[in-house]
Structure formats: structure tokens, C-alpha cells
C-alpha positions as CSV (number, residue, x, y, z in Angstrom):
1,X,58.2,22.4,69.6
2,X,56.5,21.9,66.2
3,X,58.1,23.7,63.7
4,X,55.7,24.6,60.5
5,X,56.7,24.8,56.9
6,X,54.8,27.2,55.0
7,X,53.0,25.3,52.2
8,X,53.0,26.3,48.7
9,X,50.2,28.4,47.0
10,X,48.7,29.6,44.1
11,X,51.8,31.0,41.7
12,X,55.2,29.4,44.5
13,X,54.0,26.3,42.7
14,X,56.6,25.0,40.8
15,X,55.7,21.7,39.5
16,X,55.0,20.5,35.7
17,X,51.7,18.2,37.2
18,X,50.3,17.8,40.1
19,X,47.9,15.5,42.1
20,X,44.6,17.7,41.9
21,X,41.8,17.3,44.9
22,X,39.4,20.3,44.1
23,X,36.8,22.2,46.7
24,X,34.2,19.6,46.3
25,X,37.0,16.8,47.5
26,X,36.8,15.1,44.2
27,X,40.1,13.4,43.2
28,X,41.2,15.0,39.6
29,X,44.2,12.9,38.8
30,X,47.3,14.0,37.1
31,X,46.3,17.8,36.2
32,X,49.0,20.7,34.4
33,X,49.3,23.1,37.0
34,X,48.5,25.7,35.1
35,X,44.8,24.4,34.9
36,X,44.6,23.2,38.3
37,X,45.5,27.3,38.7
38,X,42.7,28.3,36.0
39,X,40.3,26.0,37.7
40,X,41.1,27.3,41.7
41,X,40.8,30.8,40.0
42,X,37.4,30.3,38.6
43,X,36.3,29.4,42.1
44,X,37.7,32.3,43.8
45,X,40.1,29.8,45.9
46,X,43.8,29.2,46.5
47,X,45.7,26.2,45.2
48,X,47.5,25.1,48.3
49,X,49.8,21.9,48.2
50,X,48.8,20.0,50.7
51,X,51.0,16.6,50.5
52,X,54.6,17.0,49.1
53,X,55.3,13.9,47.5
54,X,58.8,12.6,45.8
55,X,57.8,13.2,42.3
56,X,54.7,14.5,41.9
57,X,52.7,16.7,44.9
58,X,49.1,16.9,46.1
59,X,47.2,19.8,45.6
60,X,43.9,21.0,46.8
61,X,42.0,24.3,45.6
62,X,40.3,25.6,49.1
63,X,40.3,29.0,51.1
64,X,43.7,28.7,52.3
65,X,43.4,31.9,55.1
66,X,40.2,29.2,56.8
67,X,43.0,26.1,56.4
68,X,45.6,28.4,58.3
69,X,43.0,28.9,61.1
70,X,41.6,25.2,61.2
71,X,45.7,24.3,61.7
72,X,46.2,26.6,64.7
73,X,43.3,25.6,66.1
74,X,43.8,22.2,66.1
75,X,47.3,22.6,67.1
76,X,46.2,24.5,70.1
77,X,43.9,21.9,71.0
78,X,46.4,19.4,71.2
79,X,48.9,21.5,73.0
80,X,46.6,22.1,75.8
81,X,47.4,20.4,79.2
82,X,44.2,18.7,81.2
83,X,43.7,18.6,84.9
84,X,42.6,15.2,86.2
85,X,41.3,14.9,89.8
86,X,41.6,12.7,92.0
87,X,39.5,13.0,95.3
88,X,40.1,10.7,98.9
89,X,38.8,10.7,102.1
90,X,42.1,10.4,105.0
91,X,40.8,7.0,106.0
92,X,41.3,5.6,102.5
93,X,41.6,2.0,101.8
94,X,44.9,0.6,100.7
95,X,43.8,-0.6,97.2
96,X,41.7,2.4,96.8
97,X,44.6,4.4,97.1
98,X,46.6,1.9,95.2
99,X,43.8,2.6,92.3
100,X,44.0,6.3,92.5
101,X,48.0,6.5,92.9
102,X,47.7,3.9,89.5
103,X,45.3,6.4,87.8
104,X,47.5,9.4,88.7
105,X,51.0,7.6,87.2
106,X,49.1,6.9,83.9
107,X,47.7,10.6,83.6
108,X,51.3,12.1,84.4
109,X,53.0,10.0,81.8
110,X,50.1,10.7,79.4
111,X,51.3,14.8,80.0
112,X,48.4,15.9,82.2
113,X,48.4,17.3,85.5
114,X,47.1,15.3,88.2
115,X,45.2,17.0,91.3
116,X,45.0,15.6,94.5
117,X,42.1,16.3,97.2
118,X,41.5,15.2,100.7
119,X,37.9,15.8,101.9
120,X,37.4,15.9,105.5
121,X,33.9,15.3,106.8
122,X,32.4,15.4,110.3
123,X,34.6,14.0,113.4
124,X,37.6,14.0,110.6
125,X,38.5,17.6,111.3
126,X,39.5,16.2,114.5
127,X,42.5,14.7,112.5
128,X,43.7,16.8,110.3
129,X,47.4,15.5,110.8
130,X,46.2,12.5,109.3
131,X,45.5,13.9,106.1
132,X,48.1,15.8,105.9
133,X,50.5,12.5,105.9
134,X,47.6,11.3,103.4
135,X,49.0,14.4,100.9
136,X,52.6,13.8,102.1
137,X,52.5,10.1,101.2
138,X,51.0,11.1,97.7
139,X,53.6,13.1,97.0
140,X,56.2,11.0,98.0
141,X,54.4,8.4,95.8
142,X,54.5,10.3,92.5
143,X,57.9,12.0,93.3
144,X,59.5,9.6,89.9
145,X,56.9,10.5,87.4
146,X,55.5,14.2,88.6
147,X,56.5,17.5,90.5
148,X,54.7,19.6,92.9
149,X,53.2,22.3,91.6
150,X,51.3,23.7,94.4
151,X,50.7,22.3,98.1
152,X,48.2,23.8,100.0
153,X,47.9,22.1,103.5
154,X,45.5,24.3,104.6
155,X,42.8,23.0,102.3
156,X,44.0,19.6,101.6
157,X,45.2,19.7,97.7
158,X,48.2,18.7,96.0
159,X,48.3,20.1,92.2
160,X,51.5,17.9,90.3
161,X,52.7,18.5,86.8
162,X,54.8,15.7,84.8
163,X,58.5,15.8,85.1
164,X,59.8,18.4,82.3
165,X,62.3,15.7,80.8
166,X,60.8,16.2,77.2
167,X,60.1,19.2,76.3
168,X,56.1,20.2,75.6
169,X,54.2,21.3,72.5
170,X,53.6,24.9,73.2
């Protein structure tokens, strides 16, 4: 879990000097912070540190309630958890399955959830046991890097999650 410090604004600015980037992303330099105040006042904006450096911070003057929405935005974004799909037939080829087992390990360990489909066509609904070793075999195959999240025989589709042995970004 990502755990946010709230930045400094406006007057919770402390500093003697500070790095100043104003709206127009122009580097300032070395400004008082009092000006760099004076100056984020005369644009109607907040002075928000944006870097906190050893010695000396970075400041920007922007509209810090649209910053605070970009952020959890993008945060939210990144947090989110895609679905790949993978989609065989029960007759599969070894090194096809080899490719799509392959694909499905990388996906897992990248943090998204990985679902499996068999598609039956014509005189293969005749053997339906076969596919459903097909979906047995795949789980059996991913067991080390994903869990079952759902396993619905009747329609042929394995959904797996990655193993929860680090916790996720909610």
C-alpha cells in the first residue's frame, strides 16, 4: 500500500529559498519564498513543493486541488488489475499450448489475471471430457504462479489471479 505524504502549500512553507518552477514551467532559480508566494498569489495559484530536497526544495506555483486529482487518478490507473485471455481449442498442439501456458506465467508474474477458454466447435461437443482435462491440465500448470479464481466446467473457462504473496497497490 502506497502511503502519501501531504505536500506543503502556500503559507506550511518553511524554507528561507527555494527552487522556483512557476505555472508557465519556466525554471526561476533560487527565489525568497516570500516572493515565490507574492508571485503564486498574483496568479491566483498555490505554491505547492513538489520535490523535497536536502537543503533547498522545489517548488511549483499550480492549482494544487487539479494536482490532487491528476495524482489519484494516476494512482488508480496503475492500481488497476487487467484480464488477459487466452483462448484454445481441446485438440491443441503441444507448443501451442506450450506458448499460451508461457504467455500466461509472464502475465501472472506481471500482476494480471490470466483467463483461460476452451472453444468447442462442431463434432467437439462430442468430447467434452477432453476439454475438461484441457482446463484441468491448465490449472495444474499455473498452480506455482496463480490461483483459481473461478472454474466453470460448464462453459469451459478458467479465470486465475496471481498468488497474493506481495501484497497489491489498492
Amino acid at each position: 500500500m502506497i502511503i502519501a505524504t501531504k505536500q506543503l502549500i502556500n503559507r506550511e512553507i518553511k524554507f528561507a529559498q527555494v527552487l522556483l518552477i512557476d505555472h508557465e514551467n519556466n525554471n526561476c532559480g533560487l527565489t525568497d519564498t516570500s516572493e515565490a508566494l507574492k508571485l503564486a498569489e498574483s496568479v491566483d495559484l498555490d505554491l505547492v513543493v513538489v520535490s523535497e530536497g536536502k537543503e533547498i526544495p522545489v517548488v511549483k506555483i499550480l492549482d494544487y486541488g487539479k494536482h490532487q486529482y491528476q495524482q489519484k487518478k494516476r494512482q488508480h490507473q496503475s492500481s488497476r488489475i487487467t484480464v488477459k485471455e487466452v483462448r484454445l481449442r481441446p485438440n491443441v498442439g503441444q507448443s501451442d499450448y506450450s506458448l499460451g501456458i508461457g504467455k500466461a506465467l509472464k502475465w501472472l508474474a506481471k500482476g494480471d489475471s490470466v483467463k483461460f477458454q476452451i472453444r468447442l466447435r462442431g463434432r467437439e461437443h462430442q468430447n467434452r471430457e477432453r476439454a475438461i482435462d484441457l482446463l484441468d491440465r491448465i490449472v495444474a500448470d499455473l498452480s506455482s504462479k496463480g490461483q483459481v479464481q473461478s472454474l466453470d466446467r460448464r462453459s469451459l473457462i478458467v479465470h486465475l489471479i496471481p498468488n497474493l504473496t506481495r501484497p497489491l497497490i489498492s
